[in-house]
N, C-alpha and C positions, 0 to 999 in steps of 0.2 A: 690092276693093269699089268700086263707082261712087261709092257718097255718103259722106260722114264718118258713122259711126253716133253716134248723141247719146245719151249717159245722164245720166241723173237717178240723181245719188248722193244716198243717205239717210241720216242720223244721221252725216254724216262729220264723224272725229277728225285733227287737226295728223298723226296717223302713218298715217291710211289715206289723209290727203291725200299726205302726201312717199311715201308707196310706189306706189298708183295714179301717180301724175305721175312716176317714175321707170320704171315699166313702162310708161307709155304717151308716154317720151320725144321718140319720134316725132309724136306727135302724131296717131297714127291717127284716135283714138276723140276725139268732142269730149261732155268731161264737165264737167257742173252739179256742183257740190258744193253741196249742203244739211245745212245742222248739226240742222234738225229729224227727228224719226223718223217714216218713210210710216205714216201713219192715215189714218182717210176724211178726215179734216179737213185732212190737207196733199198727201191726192194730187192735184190739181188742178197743183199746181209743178213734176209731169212731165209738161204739156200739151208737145206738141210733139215731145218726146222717144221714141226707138222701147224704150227700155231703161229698167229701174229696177234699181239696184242696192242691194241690202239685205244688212242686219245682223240680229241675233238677235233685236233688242228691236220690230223694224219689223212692224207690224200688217197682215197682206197677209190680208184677211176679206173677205167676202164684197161689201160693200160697196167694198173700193178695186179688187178683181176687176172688177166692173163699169165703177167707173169709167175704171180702165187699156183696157179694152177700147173702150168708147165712145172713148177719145183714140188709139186702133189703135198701146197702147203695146203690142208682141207679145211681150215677154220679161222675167220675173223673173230677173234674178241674183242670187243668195245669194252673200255672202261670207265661208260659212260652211259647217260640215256639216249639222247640226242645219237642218230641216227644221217645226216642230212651229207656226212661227208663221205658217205658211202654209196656207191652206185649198186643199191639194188637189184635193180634191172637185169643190171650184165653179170652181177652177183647170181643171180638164180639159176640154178644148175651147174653151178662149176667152185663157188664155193660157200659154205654157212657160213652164218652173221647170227654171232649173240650177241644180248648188249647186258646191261646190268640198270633195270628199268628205274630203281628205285635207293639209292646211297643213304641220303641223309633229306628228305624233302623239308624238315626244319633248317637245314645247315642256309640253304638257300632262300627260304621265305626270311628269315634271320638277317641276312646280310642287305635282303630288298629291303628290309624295315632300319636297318643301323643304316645305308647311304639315305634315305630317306630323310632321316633324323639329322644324322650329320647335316645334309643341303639345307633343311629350311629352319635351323638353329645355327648355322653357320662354326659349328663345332671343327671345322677341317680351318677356319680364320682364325679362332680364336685360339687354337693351338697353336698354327705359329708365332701368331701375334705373342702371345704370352713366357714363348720362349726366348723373346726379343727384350722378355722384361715391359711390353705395351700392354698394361693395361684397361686402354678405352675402349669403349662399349660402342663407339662411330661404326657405323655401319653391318653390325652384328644382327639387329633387328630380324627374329624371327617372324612364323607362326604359329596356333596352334591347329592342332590335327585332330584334335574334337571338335565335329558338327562338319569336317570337310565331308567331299564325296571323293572317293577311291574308287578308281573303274578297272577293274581286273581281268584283263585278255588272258584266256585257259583257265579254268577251275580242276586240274588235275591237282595230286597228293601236296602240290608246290602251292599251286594258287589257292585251294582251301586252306592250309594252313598260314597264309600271310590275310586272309579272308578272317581267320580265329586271332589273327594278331590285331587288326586294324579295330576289330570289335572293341576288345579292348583298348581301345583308346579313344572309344566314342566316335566312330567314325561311321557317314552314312556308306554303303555298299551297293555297287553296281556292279554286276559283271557280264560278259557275255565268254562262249564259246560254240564253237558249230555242233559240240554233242553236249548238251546242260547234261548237269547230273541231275539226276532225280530224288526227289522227294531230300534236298540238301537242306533246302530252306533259303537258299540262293536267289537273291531279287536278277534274275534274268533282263538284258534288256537288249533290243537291236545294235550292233554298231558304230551305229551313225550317232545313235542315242548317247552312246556312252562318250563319246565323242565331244558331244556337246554339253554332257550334263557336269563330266568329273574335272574336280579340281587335279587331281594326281589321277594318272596312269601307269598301272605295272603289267610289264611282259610276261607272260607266262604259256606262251604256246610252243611250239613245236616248230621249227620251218618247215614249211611246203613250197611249189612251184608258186601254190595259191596266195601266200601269206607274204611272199617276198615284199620286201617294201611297205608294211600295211601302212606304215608310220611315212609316209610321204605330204610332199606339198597341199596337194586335197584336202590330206585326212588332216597334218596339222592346221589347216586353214578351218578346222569346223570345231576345233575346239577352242576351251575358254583364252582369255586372253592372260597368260601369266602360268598354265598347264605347269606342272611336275611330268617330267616323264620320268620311268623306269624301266629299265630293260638288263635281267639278269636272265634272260634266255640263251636267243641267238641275235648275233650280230646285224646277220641280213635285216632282219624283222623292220630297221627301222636304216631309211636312207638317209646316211650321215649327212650329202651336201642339202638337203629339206631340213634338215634338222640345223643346222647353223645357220641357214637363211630366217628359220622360224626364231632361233637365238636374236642374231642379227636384229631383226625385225621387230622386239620382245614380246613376241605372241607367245614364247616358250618362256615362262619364267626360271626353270634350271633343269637339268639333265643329268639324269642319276645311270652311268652305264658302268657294269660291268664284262660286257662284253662288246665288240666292235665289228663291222662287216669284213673289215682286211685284215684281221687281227693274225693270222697264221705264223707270220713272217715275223713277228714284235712279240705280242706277248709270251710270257713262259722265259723272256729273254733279260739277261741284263744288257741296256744298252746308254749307261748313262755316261758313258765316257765317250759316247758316238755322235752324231746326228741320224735322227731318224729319216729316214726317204719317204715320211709319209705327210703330205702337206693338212692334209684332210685332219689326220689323226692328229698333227701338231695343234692345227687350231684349236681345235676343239678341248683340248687339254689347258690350251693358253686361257682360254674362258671362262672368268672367275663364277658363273653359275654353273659349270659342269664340274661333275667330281667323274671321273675312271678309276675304275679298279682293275686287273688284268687276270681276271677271267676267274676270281678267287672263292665265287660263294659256295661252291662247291667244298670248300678247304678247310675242313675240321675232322679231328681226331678220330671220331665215331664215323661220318662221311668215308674217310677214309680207309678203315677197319672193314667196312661193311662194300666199298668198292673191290677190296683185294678177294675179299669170304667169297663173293657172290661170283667174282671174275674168276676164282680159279673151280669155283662148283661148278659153275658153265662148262668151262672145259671137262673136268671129270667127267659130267651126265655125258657129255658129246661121245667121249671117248667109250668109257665104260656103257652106258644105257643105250646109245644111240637114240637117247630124244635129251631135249633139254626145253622148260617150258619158256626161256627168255628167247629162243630162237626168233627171229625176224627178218621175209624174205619180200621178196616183190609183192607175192600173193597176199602176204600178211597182211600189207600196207595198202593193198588194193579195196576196191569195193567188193570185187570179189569173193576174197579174203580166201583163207589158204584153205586146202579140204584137208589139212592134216591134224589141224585142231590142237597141235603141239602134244600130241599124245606119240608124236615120231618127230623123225627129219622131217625138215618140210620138201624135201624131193629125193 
C-alpha cells in the first residue's frame, strides 16, 4: 500500500481492542477505536477515515450510507457474518460491504449446546443455590437429551456442527432450511413438521424480511407442549411478547437466548447499577425457565483471532487487489445474484 489505511472502529470492546492490535502488530492499518456504536448521530467521527469497521448492533441505514460517502469513506467492514444491519440496497453503488463469513462456527454451535445443558440440568440453579451453602436437590429435576428430537432452523457451517454435537449425544435429528445441503445426510423435513415433531429447537438462520418472527404465536402454537427454544442467531428471528405468552401459557417449557430483538441499546453494556427501560427484556430475564446470555457465542479466543485475521485481509484485498471474495452487495443477496462472481468489486 502507498498510504497507511485508516479505520474508524465502532462499538469497540477491551477484547476486540487487544485482538485487532494483535493482528495488526505491525502497524499496517492506522485504527480509531470508538466505544460508541455507528448511527447517523456518530458517523461524522469517521471523517477522514477510508474504512469503518463494524459490529452487529452498528446502524449502517440509509442515512450513515450517505453520510460515509459524502466523507469518500469507501468501505464497510463487518466484523461479523450476519449482515441484516446494514442497508444493502442503498449500500450498492456508493459503498462496499464485506463481512467476515466464517469466525469460529464451533465457538457458537458450543455455546447453543452449553445454554442447552445448563436449562434442562438446571446447572444456572444449582450454582447459586450451592453458593448459599443449599444443598437440595428440590426442584433441580432434569432430562435427558438421548432419544429427544432436535429440530435445527439453518444447516450452515453453525448448524451442521451443533447437528455433529447433538449426534453425540444420542439425539434424533430434524432439520430444515430453504437451501438443504446436499448429499449431508441431513433428515430434511417441512417447517410445520419440525414444529410439531421436536422436543428442542435451535436458531441458526440468517434474518430476512422473510424469516422476521418465524418463531411467533402460530408457529409456537404448533409445537409440542413444554418445547426448548434456542436462539443463538438473531434476535428478530423470534417474537419476544409470543414467546412469554407461550412461557406464560407453559406451552414453552424454557428458553435458551443469546441473543434478543432490541438488544442494541443493552447489550455489550454494563447496566447493573441501572434500571433497564426495557419491560419486555425485564420479564423475561425474571423467568426462572429462560437463561440470556448477551450476545456472547461468538466469544472465544480463536473466534476472535480469526475475526481480526480475516477483518483486516478484507480490507488489504479491497485496497491492494480491488476484489475481495467476502464482499456482499444487494445483487449478492438477490436472486439475481451479482454478475461479478467476486472475482472484482461488485460495482
Amino acid at each position: 500500500m502507498n498510504k497507511k489505511i485508516k479505520i474508524a472502529f465502532f462499538d469497540a470492546k477491551d477484547y476486540d481492542k487487544n485482538s485487532f492490535m494483535e493482528a495488526n502488530a505491525g502497524d499496517e492499518f492506522e485504527i480509531t477505536f470508538f466505544e460508541t456504536r455507528l448511527t447517523p448521530d456518530t458517523v461524522q467521527l469517521a471523517k477522514g477515515c477510508d474504512v469503518v469497521c463494524v459490529f452487529v448492533n452498528d446502524d449502517i441505514n440509509e442515512a450513515v450510507i450517505e453520510a460515509l460517502s459524502f466523507m469518500n469513506v469507501s468501505l464497510v467492514a463487518l466484523r461479523c457474518a450476519g449482515y441484516n444491519n446494514v442497508d444493502i440496497e442503498n449500500a450498492y453503488g456508493i459503498v462496499h460491504i464485506v463481512r467476515v463469513p466464517a469466525y469460529s462456527p464451533y465457538a457458537v454451535a458450543e455455546h447453543a449446546m452449553a445454554l442447552l445443558l445448563t436449562s434442562v440440568r438446571r446447572i444456572h440453579k444449582a450454582y447459586i443455590r450451592t453458593k448459599d451453602f443449599n444443598f437440595s436437590l428440590n426442584g433441580l429435576t432434569g432430562f435427558d437429551l438421548h432419544g429427544k428430537t432436535i429440530g435445527v432452523i439453518g444447516t450452515g457451517k453453525i448448524g451442521r456442527i451443533l447437528i455433529d454435537i447433538c449426534r453425540g449425544f444420542g439425539m434424533n435429528i430434524i432439520a430444515y432450511d430453504k437451501f438443504p445441503a446436499a448429499d449431508s445426510g441431513i433428515n430434511y423435513v417441512e417447517l410445520g413438521e419440525l414444529f410439531e415433531k421436536s422436543d428442542i429447537i435451535s436458531l441458526h438462520c440468517p434474518l430476512t424480511d422473510e424469516n422476521r418472527h418465524m418463531i411467533n404465536r402460530e408457529t409456537i402454537g404448533m409445537m409440542k407442549k413444554g418445547v426448548v427454544i434456542i436462539n443463538t442467531s438473531r434476535g428478530a428471528l423470534i417474537d419476544s411478547e409470543a414467546l412469554i405468552e407461550g412461557i406464560k401459557d407453559r406451552k414453552v417449557g424454557a428458553a435458551c437466548l443469546d441473543v434478543y430483538e432490541e438488544e442494541s441499546n443493552v447489550f455489550f453494556h454494563d447496566y447493573s447499577g441501572h434500571i433497564v427501560d426495557d419491560d419486555t427484556l425485564a420479564r423475561l430475564i425474571s423467568m426462572p425457565n429462560v437463561i440470556v446470555s448477551s450476545h456472547q457465542a461468538f466469544l472465544t479466543r480463536e473466534a476472535l483471532k480469526n475475526i481480526a485475521d480475516t477483518t483486516l485481509s478484507n480490507i488489504r484485498e479491497f485496497f491492494e487487489n480491488g476484489v475481495c471474495p467476502n464482499e456482499v452487495c444487494y445483487k449478492c443477496a438477490s436472486v439475481s445474484a451479482c454478475d461479478q462472481k467476486h472475482t472484482k468489486k461488485c460495482f
